[in-house]
C-alpha positions in Angstrom: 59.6 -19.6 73.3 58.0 -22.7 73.4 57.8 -25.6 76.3 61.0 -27.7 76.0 63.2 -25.7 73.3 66.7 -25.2 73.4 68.4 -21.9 73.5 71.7 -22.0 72.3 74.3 -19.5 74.1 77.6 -18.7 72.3 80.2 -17.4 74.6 83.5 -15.6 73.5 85.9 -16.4 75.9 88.6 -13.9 77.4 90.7 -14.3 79.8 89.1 -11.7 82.0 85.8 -11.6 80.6 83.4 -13.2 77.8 81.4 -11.9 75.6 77.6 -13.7 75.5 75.0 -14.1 72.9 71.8 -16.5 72.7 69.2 -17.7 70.5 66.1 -19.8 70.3 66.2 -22.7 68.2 62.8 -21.9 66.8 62.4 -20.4 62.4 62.9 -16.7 62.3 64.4 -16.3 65.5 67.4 -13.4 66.1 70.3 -13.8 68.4 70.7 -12.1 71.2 74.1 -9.7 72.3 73.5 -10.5 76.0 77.2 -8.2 76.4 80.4 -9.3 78.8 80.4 -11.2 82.0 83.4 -11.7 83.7 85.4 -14.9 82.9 84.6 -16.8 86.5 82.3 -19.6 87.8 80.4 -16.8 89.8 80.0 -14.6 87.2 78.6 -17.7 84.4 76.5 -19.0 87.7 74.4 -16.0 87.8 74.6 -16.0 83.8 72.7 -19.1 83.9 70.1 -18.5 86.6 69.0 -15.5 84.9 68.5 -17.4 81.6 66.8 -20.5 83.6 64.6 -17.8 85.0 63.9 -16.2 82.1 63.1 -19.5 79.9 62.6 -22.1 82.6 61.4 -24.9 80.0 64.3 -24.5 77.7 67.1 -27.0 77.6 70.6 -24.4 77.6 73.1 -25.5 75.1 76.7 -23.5 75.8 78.7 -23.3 72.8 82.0 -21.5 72.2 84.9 -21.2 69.4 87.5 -23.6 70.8 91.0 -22.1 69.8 94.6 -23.3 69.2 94.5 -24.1 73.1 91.6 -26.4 73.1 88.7 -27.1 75.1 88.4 -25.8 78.7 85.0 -26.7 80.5 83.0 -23.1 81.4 80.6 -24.2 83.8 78.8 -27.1 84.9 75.5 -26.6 85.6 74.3 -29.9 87.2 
């Protein structure tokens, strides 16, 4: 990954859990099946320290399938 990208992370959400997914925003990159977290601020806290520690230049981009229920804010991370 280069300095300042964006790494886009698609999340499934569940009401118990969410399923998690990421890619680089970079030609030829392949997404990333990160698996389920559990559908709570602790649980999407530690999901974004470990990718902050993992690519600490990268901008994070959540994105998610809103459904017939609308939008409902995951996590905000400043």
């Amino acid at each position: 990954m280069t300095k300042h990208s964006i790494l886009f992370i698609g999340l499934d959400t569940h009401k118990t859990f969410t399923e998690v997914a990421y890619i680089e925003d970079q030609r030829g990159a392949k997404p990333v099946h990160l698996g389920r977290v559990l559908s709570n601020k602790t649980a999407f806290k530690k999901l974004v320290r470990q990718l902050q520690s993992k690519y600490p230049d990268a901008t994070l981009h959540f994105v998610y399938e809103a459904g017939p229920c609308g939008y409902k804010q995951v996590l905000d991370t400043h």
